[in-house]
N, C-alpha and C positions, 0 to 999 in steps of 0.2 A: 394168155392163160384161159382156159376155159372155163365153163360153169361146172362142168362136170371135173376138170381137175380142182376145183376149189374146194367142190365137195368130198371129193375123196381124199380133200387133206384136211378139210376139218371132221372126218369119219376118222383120219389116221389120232390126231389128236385129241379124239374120244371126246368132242362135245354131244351131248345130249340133247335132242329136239323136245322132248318129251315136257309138258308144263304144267306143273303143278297148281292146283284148284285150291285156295281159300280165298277166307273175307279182307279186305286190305283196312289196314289200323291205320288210322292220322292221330300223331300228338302234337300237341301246342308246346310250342315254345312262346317265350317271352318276347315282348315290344310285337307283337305280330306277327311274329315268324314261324314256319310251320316246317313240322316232320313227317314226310310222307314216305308209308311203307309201302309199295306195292306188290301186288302179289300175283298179276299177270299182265299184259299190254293193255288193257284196255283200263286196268287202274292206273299202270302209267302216263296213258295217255292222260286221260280224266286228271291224274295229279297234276301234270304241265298248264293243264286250261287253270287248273282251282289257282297254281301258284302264282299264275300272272297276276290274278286280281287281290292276291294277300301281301299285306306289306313284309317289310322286313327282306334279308338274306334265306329266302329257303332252303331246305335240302329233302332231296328223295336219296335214301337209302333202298338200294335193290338186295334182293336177296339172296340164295345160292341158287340162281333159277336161269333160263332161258327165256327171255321174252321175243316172243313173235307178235310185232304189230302188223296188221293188216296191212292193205293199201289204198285205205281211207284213213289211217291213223298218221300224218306225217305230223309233227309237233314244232306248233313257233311256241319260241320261249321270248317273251317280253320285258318279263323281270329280274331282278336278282336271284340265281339259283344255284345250286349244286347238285348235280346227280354224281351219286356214290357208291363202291360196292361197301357191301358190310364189313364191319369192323373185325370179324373173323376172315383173316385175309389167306389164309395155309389152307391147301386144298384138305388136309388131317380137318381141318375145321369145318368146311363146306356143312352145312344142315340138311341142305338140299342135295346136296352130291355133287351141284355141276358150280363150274365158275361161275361168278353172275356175267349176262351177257344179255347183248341188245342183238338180234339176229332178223335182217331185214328179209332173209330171205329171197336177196335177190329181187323182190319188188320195184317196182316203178309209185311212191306211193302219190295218189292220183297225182301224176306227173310233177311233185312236188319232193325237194330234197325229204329227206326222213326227218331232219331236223332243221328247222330255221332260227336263226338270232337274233332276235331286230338289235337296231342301232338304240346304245343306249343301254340295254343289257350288260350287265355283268355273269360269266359262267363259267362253272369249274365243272370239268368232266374227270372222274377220278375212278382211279382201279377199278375196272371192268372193259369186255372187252365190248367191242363195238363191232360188228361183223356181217358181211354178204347185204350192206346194205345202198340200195337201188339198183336199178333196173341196167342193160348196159350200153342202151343209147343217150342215158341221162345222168348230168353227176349228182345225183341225188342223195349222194350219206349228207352231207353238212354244209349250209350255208351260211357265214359267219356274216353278218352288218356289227356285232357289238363287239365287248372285250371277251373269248375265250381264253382258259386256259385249262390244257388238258395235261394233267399229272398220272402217273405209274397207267397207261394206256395202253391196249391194243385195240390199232383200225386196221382192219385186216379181211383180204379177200374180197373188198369190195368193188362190182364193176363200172361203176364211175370215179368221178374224182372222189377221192380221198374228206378233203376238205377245201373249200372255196374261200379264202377271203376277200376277195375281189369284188364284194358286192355296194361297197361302199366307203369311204374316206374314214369311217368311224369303223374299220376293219382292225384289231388289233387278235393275233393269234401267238401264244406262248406253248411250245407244244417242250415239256419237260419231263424227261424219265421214262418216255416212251418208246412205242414200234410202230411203224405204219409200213404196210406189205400187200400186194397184192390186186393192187389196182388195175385193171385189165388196158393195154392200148386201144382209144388214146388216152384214156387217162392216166393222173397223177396222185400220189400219196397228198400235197398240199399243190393247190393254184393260185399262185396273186397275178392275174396279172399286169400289175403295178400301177395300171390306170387311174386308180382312186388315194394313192396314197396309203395304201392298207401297211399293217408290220406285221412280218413275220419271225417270230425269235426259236432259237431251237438248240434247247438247253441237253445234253447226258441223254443225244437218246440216237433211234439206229433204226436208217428209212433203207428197204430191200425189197427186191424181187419186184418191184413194178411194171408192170408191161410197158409203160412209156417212162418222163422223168419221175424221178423221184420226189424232185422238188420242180415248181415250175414258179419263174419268178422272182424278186427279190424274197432276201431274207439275210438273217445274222445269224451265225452259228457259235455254238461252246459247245468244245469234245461231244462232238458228233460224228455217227460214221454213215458211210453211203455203200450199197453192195448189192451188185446183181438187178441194179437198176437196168432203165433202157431209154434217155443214159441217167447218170447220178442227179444231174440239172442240168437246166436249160439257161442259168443265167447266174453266176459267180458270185457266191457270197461280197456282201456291201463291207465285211472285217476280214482285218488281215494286222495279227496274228488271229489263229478261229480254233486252234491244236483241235482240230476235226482230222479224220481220215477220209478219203475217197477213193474208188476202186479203177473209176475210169479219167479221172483229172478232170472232170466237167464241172465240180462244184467251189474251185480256188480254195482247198482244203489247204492245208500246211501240209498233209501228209497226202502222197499218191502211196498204196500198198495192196494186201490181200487181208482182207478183214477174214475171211471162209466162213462168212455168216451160216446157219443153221436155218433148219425150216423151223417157223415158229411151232412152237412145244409147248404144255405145261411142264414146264420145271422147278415148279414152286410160284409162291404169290398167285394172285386174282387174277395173273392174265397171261396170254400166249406172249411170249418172250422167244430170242433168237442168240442161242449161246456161240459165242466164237468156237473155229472150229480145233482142230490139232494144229493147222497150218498158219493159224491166225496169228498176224502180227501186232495187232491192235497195242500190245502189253509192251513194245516194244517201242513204240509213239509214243511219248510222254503227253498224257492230257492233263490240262493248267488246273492243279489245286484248289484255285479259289473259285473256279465253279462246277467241284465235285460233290454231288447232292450229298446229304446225312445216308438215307438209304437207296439201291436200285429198283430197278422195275418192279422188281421184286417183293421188296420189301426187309432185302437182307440187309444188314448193315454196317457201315465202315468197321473197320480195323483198324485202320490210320486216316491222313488228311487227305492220303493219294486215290486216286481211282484209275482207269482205263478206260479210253474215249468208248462212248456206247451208255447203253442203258442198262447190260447186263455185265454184272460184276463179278467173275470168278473168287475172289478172293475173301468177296463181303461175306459176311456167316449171318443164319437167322438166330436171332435172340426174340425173348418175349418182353411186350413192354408192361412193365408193374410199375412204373412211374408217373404219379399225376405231375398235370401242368404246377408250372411256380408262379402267384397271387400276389400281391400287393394292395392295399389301401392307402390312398394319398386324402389327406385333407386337403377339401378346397376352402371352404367356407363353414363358419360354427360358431356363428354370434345368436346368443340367446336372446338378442331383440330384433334381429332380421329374418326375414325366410322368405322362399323358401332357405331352407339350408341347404348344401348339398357337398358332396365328395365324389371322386370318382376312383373308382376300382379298377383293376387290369390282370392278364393273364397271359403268359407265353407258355408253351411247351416245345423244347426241343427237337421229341421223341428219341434224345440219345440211346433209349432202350432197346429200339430197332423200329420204328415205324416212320421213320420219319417226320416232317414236322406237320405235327396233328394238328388239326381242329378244334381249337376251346371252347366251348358251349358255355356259354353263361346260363346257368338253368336255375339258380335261387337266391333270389336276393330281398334283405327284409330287413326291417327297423329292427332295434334292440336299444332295451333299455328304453321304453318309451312307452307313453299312454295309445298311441295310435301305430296300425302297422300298414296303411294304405297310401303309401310314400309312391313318385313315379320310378321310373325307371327307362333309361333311354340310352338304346343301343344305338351305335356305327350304323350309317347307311353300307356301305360298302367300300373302300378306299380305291383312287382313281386307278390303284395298277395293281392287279392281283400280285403279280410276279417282282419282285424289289430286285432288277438288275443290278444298283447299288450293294445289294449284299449277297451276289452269290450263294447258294446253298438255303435261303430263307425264301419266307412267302409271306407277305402280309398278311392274308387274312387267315393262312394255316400256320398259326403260331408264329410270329414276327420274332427274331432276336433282338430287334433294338425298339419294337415299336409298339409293342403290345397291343392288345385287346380293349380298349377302352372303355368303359362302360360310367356315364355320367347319372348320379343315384342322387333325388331327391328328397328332400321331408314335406313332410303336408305342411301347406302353407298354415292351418290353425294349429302346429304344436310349435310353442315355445318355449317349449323347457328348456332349462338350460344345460349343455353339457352330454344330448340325446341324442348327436348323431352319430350312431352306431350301425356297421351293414355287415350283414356276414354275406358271406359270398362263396357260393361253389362252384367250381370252377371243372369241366368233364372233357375228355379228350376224346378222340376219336376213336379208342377201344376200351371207355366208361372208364377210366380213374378219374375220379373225383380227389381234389381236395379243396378243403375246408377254408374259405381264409376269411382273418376276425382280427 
C-alpha cells in the first residue's frame, strides 16, 4: 500500500488536517492525579513529559481535533496514564468537527517510535484514532516495555509496525474493541516476537488489510476476526476454542470464512471502524457470549448477551447514557478513642446505557458532621491487570463488576469525636454523571 493510497483513503474518509489554535487547560484531580486537555501536539506532547513526573493514574482527554506531532515530538510515557477521546463520543457531537485523532504523518519521529512505554508503566489508549504514524523504513507508531491496553481503537494506515511488544519480558498488550489496518510490507498490525515472553490478548476486535501479517507472533484470541491480511499471521493463536474467524487459516481461528471486511469508515463512534460487508459471514460463526463486550467500537450497545465475532456490531443500536456510576460506603473503623479513623468508599459503573464500562472519577470527598474537614484521602495505584480476563466483558480500572473502585478515606488524626465519620462521596463517569453517595 502506498503513501499516496493511504492518503487518498483517509481524504475518502473525510479526515481533516486542518488544527485548531487555543490555550490547553489542566485540572487537578485528587491524590495527585491530573487532567490534561490538550489542544494541539505540542501540548500533548508537553502533557506526556508533565504526566510522568505526577503521581497518581493520569488521564489526557483529546479533543474533536487532529494532532500533528512533529518529528521531534516522539513521546515515552513512564507512568501511569490514560489518553482518551472525549466523552462526546457521536460524530452529531464532535465540537471540533473532526474525530479526535493522533496523525503522525507519516514521519520518522527522530528515528524513534511515535510513542514509547517503558517497563513498569501502566496505559490505556481509548476512542481515538491513532494514524499514518512513522516513517516506512521504521516501526515507529508504538513501542510497548509496559502493560498497554488499547480499548474502542483505530490504528490505521500506518507504515511500520502497527504495535511492537517485543521489547521486553514486562511486554503485556490487550488490544479490545478495536481495528488495526494498514500497515504497509513488511510490516505488521501487532509484532511479538516471542523472544521476551511478552502477551498479547485480543479481545471483540478486526485486524485487515495489512501489507504483511496481521498479527506476527504469539498471542490469544476472543471473537476476533482476520481479512485481507498478507497473511492473517504468522504464528497460530496459543487457544483453542478462540470462536475467532480468519480469512486465510493462518491464524488457528475456529473459523476459516469470508468475513467481506469494509474499508475503514466513519460510521459512527470516535473512530474509523470496518463494517462486514453483504457477503459476510461473520453472523453466521457463533462468537462465545461470555466475551461479548457491553458496547462495540463504536460505542453502540448490546441488545442481548450475543454479539458477532469483530468489533463492529450490526445489531448493537446507539442509546444515550444518563446513568451515573452505583457508590457504596463500607465502614472500616469508628472508635471514638482511636484514629485515625477511617472507611472506605467505592464505585462501579456498568455503562449499561450505551458507553460501555466508564471510567469512575472519584472527584469529592469530605468529612461531614465534624469539627475538622482536612481528613486524607488515598486512591488505587493502579491494579496489576487492566483488563480482568476472569470476567470477560469488564475492566478493572474502567468500572469493575465485581471489584470496585476503591478509595481508602481518613479522619485527621486530632478529631475524636465520637460518631464523625462521615464522607460523602461523588462519584463521575466518563460522560460526567455524577452521583452523590452519603
Amino acid at each position: 500500500m502506498s503513501d499516496r493510497t493511504i492518503a487518498a483513503r483517509l481524504r475518502r474518509i473525510g479526515i481533516c488536517l486542518a488544527l485548531p489554535f487555543a490555550l490547553a487547560a489542566v485540572f487537578a484531580q485528587a491524590a495527585g492525579a491530573t487532567t490534561f486537555h490538550p489542544q494541539n501536539a505540542t501540548d500533548l506532547f508537553n502533557d506526556v513529559t508533565t504526566a510522568n513526573s505526577t503521581p497518581g493514574f493520569n488521564v489526557i482527554v483529546l479533543g474533536d481535533l487532529v494532532y500533528l506531532p512533529s518529528s521531534t515530538q516522539s513521546m515515552t510515557i513512564t507512568g501511569n496514564l490514560e489518553i482518551t477521546g472525549p466523552p462526546q463520543l457521536q460524530p452529531s457531537q464532535f465540537n471540533g468537527g473532526n474525530p479526535p485523532t493522533i496523525n503522525g504523518q507519516n514521519q520518522q519521529a527522530s528515528g524513534k517510535p511515535l510513542f514509547t512505554i517503558a517497563a513498569g508503566a501502566n496505559v490505556i489508549f481509548k476512542a481515538f484514532d491513532l494514524l499514518q504514524a512513522g516513517g516506512p523504513q521504521w516501526p515507529n507508531t508504538l513501542v510497548n516495555g509496559g502493560t498497554l491496553e488499547v480499548d474502542n481503537m483505530a490504528v490505521a494506515g500506518n507504515p511500520g509496525d502497527g504495535i511492537d511488544v517485543s521489547a521486553a519480558s514486562t511486554s503485556n498488550l490487550r488490544f479490545v474493541n478495536s481495528y488495526c489496518e494498514g500497515t504497509l510490507s513488511p510490516g505488521v498490525c501487532i509484532l511479538n516476537t516471542g523472544q521476551n515472553g511478552a502477551q498479547v490478548l485480543l479481545v471483540d476486535s478486526t485486524v485487515a488489510l495489512n501489507g504483511a501479517a496481521g498479527i506476527a507472533g504469539p498471542m490469544t484470541m476472543h471473537n476476533d476476526v482476520f481479512g485481507g491480511d498478507n497473511p492473517g499471521c504468522d504464528t497460530p493463536a496459543v487457544n483453542a476454542p478462540n470462536t475467532s474467524e480468519d480469512e486465510d487459516g493462518s491464524c488457528g481461528a475456529d473459523f476459516i470464512g469470508t468475513p467481506d471486511l469494509g474499508q475503514p469508515l466513519n460510521n459512527g463512534g470516535p473512530t474509523l471502524t470496518s463494517a462486514p460487508g453483504p457477503s459476510s459471514d461473520l453472523s453466521t460463526n457463533p462468537a462465545d457470549p461470555a466475551w461479548c463486550e457491553h458496547s462495540d467500537q463504536r460505542f453502540y450497545t448490546a441488545t442481548s448477551s450475543s454479539c458477532i465475532i469483530g468489533s463492529y456490531q450490526p445489531n448493537y443500536t446507539l442509546q444515550s447514557d444518563t446513568a451515573g456510576p452505583t457508590c457504596h460506603v463500607d465502614f472500616i473503623h469508628n472508635s471514638p478513642t482511636d484514629s485515625p479513623q477511617s472507611m472506605q468508599v467505592s464505585a462501579t459503573d456498568a455503562g449499561v446505557a450505551g458507553q460501555g464500562a466508564d471510567t469512575v472519577g472519584n472527584t469529592t470527598i469530605v468529612l461531614k458532621n465534624t469539627t475538622t474537614t482536612n481528613g486524607t484521602v488515598s486512591f488505587p495505584t493502579v491494579p496489576g491487570t487492566l483488563f480482568d480476563e476472569t470476567a470477560p466483558g469488564t475492566n478493572i480500572l474502567d468500572s469493575p463488576s465485581a471489584t470496585a473502585f476503591p478509595v481508602l478515606a481518613q479522619k485527621p488524626a486530632s478529631d475524636t469525636t465520637a460518631n464523625d465519620t462521615f464522607w460523602s462521596f461523588t462519584a463521575t463517569d466518563w460522560v460526567n454523571n455524577q452521583t452523590l453517595c452519603q
